[in-house]
N, C-alpha and C positions, 0 to 999 in steps of 0.2 A: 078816412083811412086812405092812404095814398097804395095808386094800384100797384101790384108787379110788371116788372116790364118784360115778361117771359120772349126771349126770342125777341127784342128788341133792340138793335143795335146803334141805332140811330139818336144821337143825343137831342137835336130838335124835337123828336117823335116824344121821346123820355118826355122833356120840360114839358112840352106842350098839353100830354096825356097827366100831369099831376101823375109820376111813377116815382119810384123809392130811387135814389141815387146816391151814394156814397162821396162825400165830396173829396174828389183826389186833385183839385184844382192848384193845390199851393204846389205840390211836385210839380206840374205844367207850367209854372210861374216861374220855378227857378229851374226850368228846364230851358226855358226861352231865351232867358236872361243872358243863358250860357252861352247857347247859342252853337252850341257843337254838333256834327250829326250822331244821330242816337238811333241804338238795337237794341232791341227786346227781346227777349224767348222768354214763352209762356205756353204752358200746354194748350190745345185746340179747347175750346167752348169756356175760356179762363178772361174773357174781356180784353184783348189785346184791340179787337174791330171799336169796340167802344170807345178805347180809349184814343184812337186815332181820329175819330167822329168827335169828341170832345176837342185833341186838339185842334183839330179841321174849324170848329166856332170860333174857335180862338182868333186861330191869324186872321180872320175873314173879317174878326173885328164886331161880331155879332154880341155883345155884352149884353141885351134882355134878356138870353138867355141864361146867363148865367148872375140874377136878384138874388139874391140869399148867400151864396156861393163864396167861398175865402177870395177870390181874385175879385169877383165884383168891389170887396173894401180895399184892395191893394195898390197900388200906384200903378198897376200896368197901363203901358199908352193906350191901346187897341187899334191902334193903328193895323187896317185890312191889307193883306196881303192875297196875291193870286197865292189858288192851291192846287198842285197837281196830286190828285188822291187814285191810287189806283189800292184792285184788291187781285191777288196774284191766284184766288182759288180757282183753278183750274182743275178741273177733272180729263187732261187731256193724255193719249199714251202715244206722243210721239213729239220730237224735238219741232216738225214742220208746224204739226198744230197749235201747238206752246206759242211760236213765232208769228203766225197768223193773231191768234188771241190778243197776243201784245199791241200787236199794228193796229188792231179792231178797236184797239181800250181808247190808244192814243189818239187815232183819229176819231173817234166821239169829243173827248177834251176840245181836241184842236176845231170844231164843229162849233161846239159851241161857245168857245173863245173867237169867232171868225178868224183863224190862222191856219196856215198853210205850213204840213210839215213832210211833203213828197219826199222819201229818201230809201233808199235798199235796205235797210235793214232798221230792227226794232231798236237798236241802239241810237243809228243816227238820228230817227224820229224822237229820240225821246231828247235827243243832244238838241234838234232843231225847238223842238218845243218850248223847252227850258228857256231860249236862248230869243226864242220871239217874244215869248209872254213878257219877259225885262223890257224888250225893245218897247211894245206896248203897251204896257202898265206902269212902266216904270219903275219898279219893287220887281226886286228877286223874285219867285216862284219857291213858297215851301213847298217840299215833297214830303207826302205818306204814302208810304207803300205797307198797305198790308198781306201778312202771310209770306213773303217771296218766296219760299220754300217749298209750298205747296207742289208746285209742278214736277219737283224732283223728289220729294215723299210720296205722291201717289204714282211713281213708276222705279222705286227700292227693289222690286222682285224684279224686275229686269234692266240688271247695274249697267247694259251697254246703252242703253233707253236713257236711264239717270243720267249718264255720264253725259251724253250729248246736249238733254234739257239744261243738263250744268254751263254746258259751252253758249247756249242761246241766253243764258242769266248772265254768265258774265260778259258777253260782247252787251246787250243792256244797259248792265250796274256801268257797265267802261265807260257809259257816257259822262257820269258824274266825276269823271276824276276829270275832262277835258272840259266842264263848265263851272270851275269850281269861282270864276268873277262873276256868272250869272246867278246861280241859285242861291236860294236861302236857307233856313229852319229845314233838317231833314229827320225821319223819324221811318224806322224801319223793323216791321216786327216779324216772327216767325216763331216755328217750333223751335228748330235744330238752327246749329247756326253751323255750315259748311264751308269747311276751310279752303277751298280754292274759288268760291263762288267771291269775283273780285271786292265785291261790297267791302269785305274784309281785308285785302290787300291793298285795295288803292285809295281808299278814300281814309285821307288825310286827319289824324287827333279819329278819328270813330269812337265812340266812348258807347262800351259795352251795358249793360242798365243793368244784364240781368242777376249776377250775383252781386251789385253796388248793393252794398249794407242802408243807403238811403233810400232806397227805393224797391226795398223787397216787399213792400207794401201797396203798389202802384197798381197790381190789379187786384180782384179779389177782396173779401172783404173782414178785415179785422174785428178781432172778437166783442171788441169797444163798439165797434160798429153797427155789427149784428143787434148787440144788446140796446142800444141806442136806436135803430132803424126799425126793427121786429120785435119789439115789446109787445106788441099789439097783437101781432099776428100770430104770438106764441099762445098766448092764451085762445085766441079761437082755431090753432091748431090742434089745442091739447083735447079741444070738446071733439073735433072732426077724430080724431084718431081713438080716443075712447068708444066713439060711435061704430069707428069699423072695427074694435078690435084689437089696433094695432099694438095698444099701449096701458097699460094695467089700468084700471078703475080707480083707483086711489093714486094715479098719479097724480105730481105738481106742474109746474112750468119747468121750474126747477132740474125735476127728472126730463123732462121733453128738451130743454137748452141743451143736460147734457148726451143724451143720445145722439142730438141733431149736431152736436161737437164731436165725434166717436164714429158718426156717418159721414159728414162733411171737412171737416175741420181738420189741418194738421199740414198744411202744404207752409215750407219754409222758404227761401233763395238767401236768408242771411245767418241759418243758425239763434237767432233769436227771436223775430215774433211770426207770429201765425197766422194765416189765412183761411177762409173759406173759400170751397170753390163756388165761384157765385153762379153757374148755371145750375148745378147741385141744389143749391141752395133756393133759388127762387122757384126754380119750380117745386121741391119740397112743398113749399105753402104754398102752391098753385094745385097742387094734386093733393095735400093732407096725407101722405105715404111715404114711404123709405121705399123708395125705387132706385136701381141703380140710374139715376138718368145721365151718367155721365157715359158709360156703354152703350144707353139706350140711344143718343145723339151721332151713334156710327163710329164702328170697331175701327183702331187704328192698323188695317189693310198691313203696313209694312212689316209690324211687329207681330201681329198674327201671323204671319208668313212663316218669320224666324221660329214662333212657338212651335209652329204645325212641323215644321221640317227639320226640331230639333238642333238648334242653330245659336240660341240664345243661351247669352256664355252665365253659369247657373252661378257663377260667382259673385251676382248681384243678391245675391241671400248670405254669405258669408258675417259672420256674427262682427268683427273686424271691418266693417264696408266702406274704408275711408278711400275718398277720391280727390285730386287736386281741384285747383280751380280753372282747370281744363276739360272737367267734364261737359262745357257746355261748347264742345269744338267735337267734329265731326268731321273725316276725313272717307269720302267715299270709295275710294281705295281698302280701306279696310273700316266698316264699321263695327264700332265695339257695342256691346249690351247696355253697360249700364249709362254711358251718356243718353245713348237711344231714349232707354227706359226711363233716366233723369225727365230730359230735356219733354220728354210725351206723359209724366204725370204719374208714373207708376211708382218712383223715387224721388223723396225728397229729403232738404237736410235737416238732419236730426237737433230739435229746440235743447235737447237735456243731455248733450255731450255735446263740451266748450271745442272747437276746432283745432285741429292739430297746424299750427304755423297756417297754411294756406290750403290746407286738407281739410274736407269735411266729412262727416260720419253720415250714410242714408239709410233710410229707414223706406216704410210704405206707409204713409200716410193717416190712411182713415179704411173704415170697411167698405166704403166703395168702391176705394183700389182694389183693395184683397179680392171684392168680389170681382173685379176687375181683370187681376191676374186668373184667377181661376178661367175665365172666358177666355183668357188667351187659347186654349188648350181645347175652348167647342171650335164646333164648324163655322166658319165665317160666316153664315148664312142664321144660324142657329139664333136665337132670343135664348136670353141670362135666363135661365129656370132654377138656378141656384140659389136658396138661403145663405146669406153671408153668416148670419148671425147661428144657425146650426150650423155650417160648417165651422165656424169658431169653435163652437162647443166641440165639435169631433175631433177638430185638431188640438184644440186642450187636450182633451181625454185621450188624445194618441201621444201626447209628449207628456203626460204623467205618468201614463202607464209604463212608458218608454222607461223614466228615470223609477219608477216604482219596480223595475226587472220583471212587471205581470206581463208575461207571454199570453194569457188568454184576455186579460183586458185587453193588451193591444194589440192583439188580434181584432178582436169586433169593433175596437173602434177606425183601426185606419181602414179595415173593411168597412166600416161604414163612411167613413171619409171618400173609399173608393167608390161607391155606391151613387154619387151624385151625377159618374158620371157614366152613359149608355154605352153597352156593349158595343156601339158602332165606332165610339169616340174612342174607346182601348187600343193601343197599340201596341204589337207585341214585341214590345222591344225593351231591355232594362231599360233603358233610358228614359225611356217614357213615366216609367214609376218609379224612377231615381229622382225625377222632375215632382210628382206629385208627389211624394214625400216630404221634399222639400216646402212645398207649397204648404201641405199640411203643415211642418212646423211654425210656416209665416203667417199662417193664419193664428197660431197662439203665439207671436211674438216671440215664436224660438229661432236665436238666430242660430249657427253650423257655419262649420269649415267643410266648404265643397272641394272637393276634389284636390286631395293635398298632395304635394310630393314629400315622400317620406321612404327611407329605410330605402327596398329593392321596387319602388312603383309608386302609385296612386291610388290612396285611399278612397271609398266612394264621398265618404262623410266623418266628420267628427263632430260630437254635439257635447257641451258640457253641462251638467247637471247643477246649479243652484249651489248642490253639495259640496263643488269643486269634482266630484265624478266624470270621467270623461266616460263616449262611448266610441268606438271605433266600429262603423258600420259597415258593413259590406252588403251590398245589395245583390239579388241574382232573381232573372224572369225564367220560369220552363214552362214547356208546352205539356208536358206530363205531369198531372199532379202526382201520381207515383212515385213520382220520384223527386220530392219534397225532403226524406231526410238526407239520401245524397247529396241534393244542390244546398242543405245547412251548413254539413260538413264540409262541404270544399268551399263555402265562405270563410269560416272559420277557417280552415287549412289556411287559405289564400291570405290570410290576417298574418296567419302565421311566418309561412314561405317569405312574404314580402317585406315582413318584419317593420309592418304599420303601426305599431304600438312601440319602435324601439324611439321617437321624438319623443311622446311622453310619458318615456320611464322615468326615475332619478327625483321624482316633484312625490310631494307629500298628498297623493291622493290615490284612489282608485281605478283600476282602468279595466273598462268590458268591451271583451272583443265579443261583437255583437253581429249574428249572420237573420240577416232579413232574404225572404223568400215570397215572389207572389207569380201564382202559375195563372194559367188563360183563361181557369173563369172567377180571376179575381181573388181568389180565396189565399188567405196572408198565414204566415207562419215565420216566429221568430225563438231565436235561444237565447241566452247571455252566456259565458264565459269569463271568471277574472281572470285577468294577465298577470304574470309575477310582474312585481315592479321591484326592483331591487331597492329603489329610494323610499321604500314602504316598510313600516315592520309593525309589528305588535308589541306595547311597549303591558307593564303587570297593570294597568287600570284597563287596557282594554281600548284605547285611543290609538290613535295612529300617526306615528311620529318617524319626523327622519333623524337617522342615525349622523351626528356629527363628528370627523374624525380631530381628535386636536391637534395643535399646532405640530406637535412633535411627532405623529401620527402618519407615516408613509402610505400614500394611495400603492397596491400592487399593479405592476404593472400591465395584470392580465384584467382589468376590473375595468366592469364600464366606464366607471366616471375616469379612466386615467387618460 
């Protein structure tokens, strides 16, 4: 049985160790071929390092490595090339130290290439570098650079910090547009891809990977894959998790594939096939458990931020989630949510709604996200204590109840939804349980219209029932549970006043102004209310039909629909 290569990013370390590999080597073939410089985004611990270290065997020309492999039968020359491979993770909080790091990388290279690249800034070194290795070697110099990004995501909470790391990246990246006769093969991956950081403005044909429909498969690993790769390891998983527990007694492989698809599985970039996340996944059958280990691998610091300070724009839950094919641009000036939250793993595109022209529908993935999302909202300090799989259940049973009009069912259950998290973690603020609300519906796969403009304001939510039922929600936090049927009725009032229910009158359905309430020690209370809808009537079977006028038929002038 060939081993996992848990935390192994090094593709020699792979071959050499007999570890499980996924052969993604025909993309890297006709990536070559092309010849173009190439960017990536792929969420963090998603194999973008790997895949750099793969193509790194490549140019260098190293084919033992790659016996068995589709480019070993392929016609590629192998002809070695110098590599400059840098990896930009940087945990650093200030533009000077970024700038030293750089100089530190390039002078190691240049070390051990015996060259000489004295110059004032991290750009020109890297321009000198490029520009001796040719002299020397004779062959261009491919570059990988992994992560660039890194240095400007771990300093997001402080945008004047970002903005300057930004300025040390692109006098850097500038050296590439002024060596464009010396270099070679360029391949440059990250999370987010940031629109002023030059990589993106100066360099010449750049051909973006990450939404290319050919190579939405390039990291991570396909279902074909899995099944083909972990045959093995799925049957001695199912004994290990029987053992602890985790997984009924009469289960099969069968049930164990599809849990481990339902945990793992569901990340798109082209709308049609699907990925595993493979650090998820290897360690799964390294530890025999449903662990979040994609959280467990270190909270993304910037988006936490946003969660905690109430900042994260909630309309990445909206039932409608369609985004161009600009979600994967980033503009530090104004960051938006859902690219963030695309481009970092929390959204991805939806496999079973076809795209609209150049728009795509997002979704959350799998329950690692969900449980995912939920940790956004602990202490950055905090370990995930949260069951993804009961909170599913509680946010089921808080969006049936919802559409079922039980005030007391859904009372105990989004109180128990609310329950997972500690009285230190509450925040008394609607907002705060405007947010878990939401959450709770995303955990049963309810999508909502957040915060809509309508009639005299903004609605908090609208949610449609299955039924065609709409709800029109209003949310309100008090410090006084006493005064719980007060803060009902001025929801409701507030539904009324702002005349949030007047966008969907006129349609052949139901509409509940619906006033949600939770005070300071959590404790929930909800009414329903029908709306007149004037497009509504009761027809002698008891159905509900709209009134059609006929042709000869004068709307009055005083009448809604005129």
């Amino acid at each position: 049985m060939k081993r996992l290569p848990v935390g192994i990013v090094n593709f020699e370390e792979i071959r050499q160790k007999n570890c499980f590999y996924a052969d993604k080597t025909r993309f890297f073939y006709n990536l070559l071929e092309l010849k173009a410089p190439y960017f990536l985004s792929r969420p963090r611990r998603f194999g973008k390092s790997l895949t750099l270290s793969v193509l790194k065997a490549i140019l260098e020309g190293r084919r033992e490595l790659f016996q068995g492999l589709w480019i070993d039968g392929s016609d590629y020359d192998w002809t070695p090339y110098p590599v400059i491979h840098l990896s930009l993770i940087y945990n650093l909080d200030s533009p000077e130290l970024v700038r030293q790091a750089l100089f530190a990388d390039l002078k190691q290279i240049a070390r051990r290439e015996n060259i000489s690249i004295d110059a004032p800034s991290p750009g020109q070194s890297f321009k000198f570098l490029i520009e001796n290795l040719r002299s020397e070697r004779g062959r261009p110099p491919a570059i990988l650079i992994d992560e660039y990004d890194s240095p400007i995501l771990n300093n997001l909470a402080q945008p004047e910090v970002a903005e300057q790391v930004g300025g040390v990246l692109t006098e850097f990246f500038g050296a590439l547009k002024t060596v464009e006769e010396s270099r070679g093969f360029i391949f440059i991956t990250g999370v987010t891809k940031f629109a002023k950081v030059s990589i993106f403005s100066e360099l010449n044909n750049l051909v973006d990977l990450t939404l290319h429909r050919d190579y939405a498969d390039i990291c991570g690993f396909t279902i074909s894959e899995f099944d083909a790769l972990f045959q093995e390891r799925l049957e001695q998983g199912l004994e290990n998790l029987k053992f602890n527990g985790e997984i009924e007694q009469d289960a099969t492989a069968q049930d164990l594939r599809k849990k481990i698809l339902d945990w793992y599985d569901g990340y798109s970039w082209n709308g049609r096939s699907r990925v595993l996340n493979p650090w998820s996944l290897l360690n799964f059958f390294h530890r025999s458990s449903f662990i979040n280990f994609w959280v467990g691998s270190g909270k993304p610091t910037f988006l936490h931020n946003l969660a905690k300070d109430q900042k994260l724009d909630l309309s990445v839950f909206n039932s409608n989630n369609y985004i161009s094919e600009k979600i994967n641009v980033i503009d530090l000036d104004r960051i938006e949510t859902r690219p963030l939250m695309f481009q970092a793993g929390y959204l991805t595109i939806r496999t079973d709604i076809p795209p609209k022209g150049s728009s795509f529908s997002l979704v959350f993935p799998n329950l690692e996200v969900k449980e995912a999302l939920i940790n956004l909202w602990q202490p950055i300090e905090k370990k995930a204590l949260c069951d993804p799989i009961l909170m599913r259940r509680q946010g089921i049973a808080t969006r049936d109840y919802l559409f079922q009009k039980d005030a007391l069912g859904f009372q105990k259950a989004f109180q128990s939804f609310l329950s997972n998290f500690t009285y230190r973690q509450h925040i008394a603020r609607e907002a705060y349980y405007h947010t878990l609300f939401i959450v709770a519906l995303a955990m049963a796969d309810q999508g909502c219209e957040v915060e809509g403009l309508v009639g005299d304001g903004q609605f908090d939510l609208q949610v449609k029932a299955p039924s065609g039922e709409d709800f029109i929600i209003e949310i309100k936090y008090i410090n006084d549970p006493k005064k719980k049927s007060e803060a009902l009725r001025a929801a409701i009032k507030q539904i009324e006043d702002k005349n949030y229910i007047f966008k969907f009158q006129g349609e052949n359905k139901r509409i509940w102004k619906t006033a949600l309430v939770i005070n300071r020690r959590t404790e929930v209370y909800i009414i329903f209310e029908e709306a007149e809808n004037w497009g509504l009537e009761y027809n002698q079977e008891g159905y509900y039909s709209v009134p059609q006028p006929s042709a000869s038929e004068n709307v009055p002038e005083d009448s809604p629909g005129a």
